[in-house]
C-alpha positions in Angstrom: 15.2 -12.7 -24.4 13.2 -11.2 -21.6 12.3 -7.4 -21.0 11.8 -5.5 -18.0 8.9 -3.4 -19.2 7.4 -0.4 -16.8 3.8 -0.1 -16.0 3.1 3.7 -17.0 0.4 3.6 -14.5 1.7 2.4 -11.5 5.4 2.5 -11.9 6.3 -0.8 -11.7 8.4 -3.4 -13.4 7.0 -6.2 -14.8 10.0 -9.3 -16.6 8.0 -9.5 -19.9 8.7 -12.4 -21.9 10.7 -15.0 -19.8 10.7 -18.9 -21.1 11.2 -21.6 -18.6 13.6 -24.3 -19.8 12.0 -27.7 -18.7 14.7 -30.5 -17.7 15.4 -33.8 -19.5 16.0 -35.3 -15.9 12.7 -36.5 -14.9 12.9 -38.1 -11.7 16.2 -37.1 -10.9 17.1 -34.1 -8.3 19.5 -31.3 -9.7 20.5 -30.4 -6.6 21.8 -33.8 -5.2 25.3 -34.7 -4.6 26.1 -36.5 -8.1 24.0 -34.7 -10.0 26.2 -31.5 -10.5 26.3 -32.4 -14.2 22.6 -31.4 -14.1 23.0 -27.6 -13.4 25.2 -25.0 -14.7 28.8 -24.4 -13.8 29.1 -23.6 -10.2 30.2 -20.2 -9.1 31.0 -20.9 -5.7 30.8 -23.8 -2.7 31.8 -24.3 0.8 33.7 -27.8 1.0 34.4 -30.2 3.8 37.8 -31.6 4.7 37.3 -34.6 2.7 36.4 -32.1 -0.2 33.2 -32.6 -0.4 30.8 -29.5 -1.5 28.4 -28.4 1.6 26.6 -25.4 -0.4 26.9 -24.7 -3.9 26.0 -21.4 -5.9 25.4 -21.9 -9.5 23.5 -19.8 -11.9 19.7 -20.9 -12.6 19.2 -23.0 -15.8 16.5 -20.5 -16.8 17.1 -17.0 -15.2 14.5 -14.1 -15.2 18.0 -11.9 -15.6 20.9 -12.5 -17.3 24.2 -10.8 -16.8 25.7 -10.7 -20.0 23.5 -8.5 -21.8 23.3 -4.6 -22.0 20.3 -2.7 -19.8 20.0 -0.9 -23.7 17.1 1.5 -22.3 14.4 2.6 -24.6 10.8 3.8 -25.5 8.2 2.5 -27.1 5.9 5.8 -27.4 4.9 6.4 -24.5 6.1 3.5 -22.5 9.8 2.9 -21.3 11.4 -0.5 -21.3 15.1 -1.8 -21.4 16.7 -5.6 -21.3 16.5 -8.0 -18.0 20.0 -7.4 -17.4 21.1 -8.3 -13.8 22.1 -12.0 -12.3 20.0 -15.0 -11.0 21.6 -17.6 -8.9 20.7 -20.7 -6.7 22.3 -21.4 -3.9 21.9 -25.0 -2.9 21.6 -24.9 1.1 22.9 -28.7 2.2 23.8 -32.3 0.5 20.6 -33.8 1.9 17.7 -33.2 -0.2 14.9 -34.1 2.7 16.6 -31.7 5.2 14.2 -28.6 6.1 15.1 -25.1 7.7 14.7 -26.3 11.3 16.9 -28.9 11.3 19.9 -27.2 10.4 22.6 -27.1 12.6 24.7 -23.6 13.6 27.3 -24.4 11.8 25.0 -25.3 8.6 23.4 -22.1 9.2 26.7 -20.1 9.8 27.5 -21.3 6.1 24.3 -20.0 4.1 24.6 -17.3 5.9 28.0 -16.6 5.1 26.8 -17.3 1.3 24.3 -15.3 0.9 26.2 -12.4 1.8 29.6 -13.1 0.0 27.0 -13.6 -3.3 25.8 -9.9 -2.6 28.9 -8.3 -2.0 30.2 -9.9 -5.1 27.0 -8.7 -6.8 27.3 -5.6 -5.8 30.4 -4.7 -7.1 28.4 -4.8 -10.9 27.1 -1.2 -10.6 24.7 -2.2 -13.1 22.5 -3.9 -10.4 20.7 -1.6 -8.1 18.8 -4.2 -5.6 20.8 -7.7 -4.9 17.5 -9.8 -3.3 18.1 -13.3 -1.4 15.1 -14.8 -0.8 14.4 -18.5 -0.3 10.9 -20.3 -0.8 10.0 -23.1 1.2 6.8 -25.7 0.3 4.8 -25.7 -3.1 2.4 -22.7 -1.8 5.4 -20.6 -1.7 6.4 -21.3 -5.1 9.2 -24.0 -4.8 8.7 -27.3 -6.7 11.8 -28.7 -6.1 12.1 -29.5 -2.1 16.2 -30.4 -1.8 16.6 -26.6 0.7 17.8 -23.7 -1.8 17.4 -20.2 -1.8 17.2 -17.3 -4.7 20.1 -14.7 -5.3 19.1 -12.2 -7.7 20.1 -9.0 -8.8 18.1 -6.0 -10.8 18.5 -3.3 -13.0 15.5 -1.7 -10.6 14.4 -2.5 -7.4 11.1 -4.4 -6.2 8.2 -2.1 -5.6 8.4 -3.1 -1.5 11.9 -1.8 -1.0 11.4 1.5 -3.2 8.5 1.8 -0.7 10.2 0.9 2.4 13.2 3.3 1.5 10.6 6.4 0.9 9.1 5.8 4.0 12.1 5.3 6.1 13.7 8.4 4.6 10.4 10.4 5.2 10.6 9.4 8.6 14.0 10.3 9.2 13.5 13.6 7.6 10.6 14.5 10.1 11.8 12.9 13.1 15.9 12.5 12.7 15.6 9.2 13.7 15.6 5.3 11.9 11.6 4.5 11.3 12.8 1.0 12.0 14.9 1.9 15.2 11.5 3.2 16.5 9.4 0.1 15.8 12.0 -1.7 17.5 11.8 0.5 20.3 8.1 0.2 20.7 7.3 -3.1 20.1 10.0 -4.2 22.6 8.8 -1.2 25.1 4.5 -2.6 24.7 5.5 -6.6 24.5 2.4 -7.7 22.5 3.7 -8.7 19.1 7.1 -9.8 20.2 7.7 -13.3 19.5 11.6 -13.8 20.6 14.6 -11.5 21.4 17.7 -11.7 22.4 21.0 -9.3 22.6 21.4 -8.5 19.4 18.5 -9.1 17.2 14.5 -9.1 17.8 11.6 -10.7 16.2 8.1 -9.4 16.0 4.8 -9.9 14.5 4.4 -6.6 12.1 1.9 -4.3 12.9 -0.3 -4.1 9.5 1.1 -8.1 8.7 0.4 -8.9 5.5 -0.2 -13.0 6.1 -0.9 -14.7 9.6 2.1 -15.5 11.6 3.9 -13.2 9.5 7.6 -12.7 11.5 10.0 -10.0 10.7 13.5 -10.4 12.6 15.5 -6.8 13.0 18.8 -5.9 14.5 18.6 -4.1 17.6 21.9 -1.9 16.7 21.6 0.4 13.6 23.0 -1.0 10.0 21.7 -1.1 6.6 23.6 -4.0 5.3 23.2 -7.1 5.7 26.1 -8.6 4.0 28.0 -6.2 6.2 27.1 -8.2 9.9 30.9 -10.0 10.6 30.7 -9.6 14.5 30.7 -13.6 15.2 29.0 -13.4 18.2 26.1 -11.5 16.8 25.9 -13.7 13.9 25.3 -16.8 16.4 21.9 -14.5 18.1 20.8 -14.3 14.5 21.4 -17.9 13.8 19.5 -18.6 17.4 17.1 -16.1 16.9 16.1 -17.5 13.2 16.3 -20.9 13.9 13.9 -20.3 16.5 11.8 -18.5 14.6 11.4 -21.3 11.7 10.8 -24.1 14.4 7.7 -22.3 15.7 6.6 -21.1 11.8 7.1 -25.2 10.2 4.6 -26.3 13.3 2.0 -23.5 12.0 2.6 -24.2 7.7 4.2 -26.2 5.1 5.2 -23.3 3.4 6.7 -20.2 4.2 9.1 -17.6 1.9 12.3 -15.6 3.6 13.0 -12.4 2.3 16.6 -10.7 3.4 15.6 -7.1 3.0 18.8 -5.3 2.6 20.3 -1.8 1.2 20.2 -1.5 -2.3 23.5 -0.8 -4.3 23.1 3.1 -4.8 24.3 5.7 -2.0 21.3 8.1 -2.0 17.5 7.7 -3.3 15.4 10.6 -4.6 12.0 10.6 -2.7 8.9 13.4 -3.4 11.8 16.2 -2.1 15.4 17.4 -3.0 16.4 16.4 0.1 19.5 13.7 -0.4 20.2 11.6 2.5 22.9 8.5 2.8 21.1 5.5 2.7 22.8 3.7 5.7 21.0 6.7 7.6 18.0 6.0 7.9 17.3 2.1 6.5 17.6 -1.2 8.8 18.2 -4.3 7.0 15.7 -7.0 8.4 14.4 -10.5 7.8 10.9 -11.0 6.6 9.1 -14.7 7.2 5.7 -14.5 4.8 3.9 -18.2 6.1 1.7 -19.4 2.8 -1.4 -21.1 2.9 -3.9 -21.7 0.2 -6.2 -18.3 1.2 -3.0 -16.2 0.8 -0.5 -18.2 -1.6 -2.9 -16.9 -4.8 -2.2 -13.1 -3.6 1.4 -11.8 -5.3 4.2 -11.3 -2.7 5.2 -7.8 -2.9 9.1 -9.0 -2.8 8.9 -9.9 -6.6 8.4 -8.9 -9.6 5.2 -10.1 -12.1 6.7 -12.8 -14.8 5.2 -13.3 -17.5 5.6 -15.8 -20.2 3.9 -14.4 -23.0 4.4 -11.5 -24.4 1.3 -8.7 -24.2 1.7 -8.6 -28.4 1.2 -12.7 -28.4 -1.5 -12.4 -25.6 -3.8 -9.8 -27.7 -3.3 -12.2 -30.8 -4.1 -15.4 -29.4 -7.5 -14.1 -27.8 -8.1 -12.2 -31.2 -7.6 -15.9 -32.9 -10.2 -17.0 -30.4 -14.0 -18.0 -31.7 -16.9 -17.0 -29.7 
């Protein structure tokens, strides 16, 4: 099995150890209506009135975490490392396996959506897990090699290094200033108009600051909440669904490959920065979409949503290049 093993320089957590289980089924898409057989048992799907499935949520053949096993945290010396406990799902977006993003309908959009958050509510009810991450790549550059539309749902022991960092910061600012660090950016980039890229009454989308790739697109809610999973106001979920549809149109004329992040609040109440100061989560984080386009200057660079996996172990690594002649 895997191990989540910590970088004693950096902090980090690197999945140490995780084996990909290839498929008998050349040729034949998992994810296509027939084909069930070919993935694990599902955990949850949307049907029609004829009974047909319209998203499905199963568990990945060969997860980076699996939920059955203990965190059983321990040291090696001087370094710290503990099981890859947690959960990692697929969630199969539509029956058509040539369908992309932008040419979903509302309702087909209404449905992920409604997914992807019943997945991290149930999640988070396993106080193991600390972060529940949905994320969905689009397009080889991004990392997907299977194009039938599907997303990621997985859940960790720790949380990626971009949300630890985003919740220091945004409780920093708070601490300083009493206000949301996101509320403000809202505030601004809506007030100066010259990375805004859509809005409408509830929700905004903007071109970050310091972005990280080009056309990089965050979308934010322009009311205060931390959760995600925790939007149920109809109406508002139709401006997101406008908003992001939008949003992907003008992104899938620009790349062929693009990765959605759903940063949300992580499944602890408080998090302890650089001070002793403990402040409520929901106080000062905003739960936002992040849209990273790929192309082949920036797809070699890691995405600071996930974690290093490796396949080989350090100890085989060092003994393979020690079998090595020069």
């Amino acid at each position: 099995m895997a191990e989540l093993r910590r970088d004693i320089v950096t902090g980090n957590w690197v999945v140490v150890g995780h084996r990909t289980i290839k498929s008998d089924s050349v040729g034949l898409c998992p994810f296509c209506p027939g084909n069930e057989h070919l993935t694990p048992k599902t955990i949850r799907e949307y049907k029609d009135n004829e009974g047909a499935w319209l998203v499905r949520c199963f568990p990945a053949s060969s997860p980076i975490f699996v939920i059955e096993e203990e965190l059983s945290k321990r040291g090696e010396g001087i370094y710290d490392k503990m099981n890859s406990v947690g959960a990692h799902e697929l969630i199969v977006e539509s029956r058509s396996h040539t369908k992309i993003l932008s040419d979903f309908s509302e309702n087909e959009y209404m449905l992920l959506l409604d997914m992807y958050q019943e997945r991290i509510h149930d999640l988070k009810n396993d106080k193991r897990f600390k972060y529940i991450q949905v994320f969905k790549n689009h397009g080889e550059l991004a990392g997907s090699y299977i194009f039938h539309p599907h997303s990621h749902v997985i859940a960790t022991p720790v949380m990626p290094d971009k949300i630890q960092l985003e919740l220091i910061h945004s409780k920093n600012h708070y601490l300083q200033k009493e206000r949301c660090l996101f509320c403000d950016i809202i505030n601004q980039e809506k007030r100066l108009d010259k990375r805004v890229v859509s809005v409408n009454a509830s929700f905004i989308s903007i071109c970050p600051f310091a972005s990280r790739f080009p056309f990089e697109t965050w979308i934010l809610p322009r009311f205060h909440d931390s959760n995600f999973e925790n939007l149920k106001d109809f109406r508002a979920k139709q401006e997101l669904i406008s908003i992001l549809s939008d949003v992907i149109k003008r992104v899938e004329r620009l790349t062929n490959a693009y990765t959605i992040v759903i940063h949300s609040s992580p499944n602890v109440h408080e998090i302890d920065s650089l001070n002793e100061h403990r402040l409520p989560v929901s106080e000062h984080f905003h739960w936002h979409i992040e849209i990273l386009p790929r192309d082949f200057k920036t797809s070699k660079y890691k995405r600071e949503d996930e974690f290093y996996v490796t396949q080989i172990t350090p100890e085989e690594a060092a003994r393979t290049l020690k079998e090595e002649k020069v």
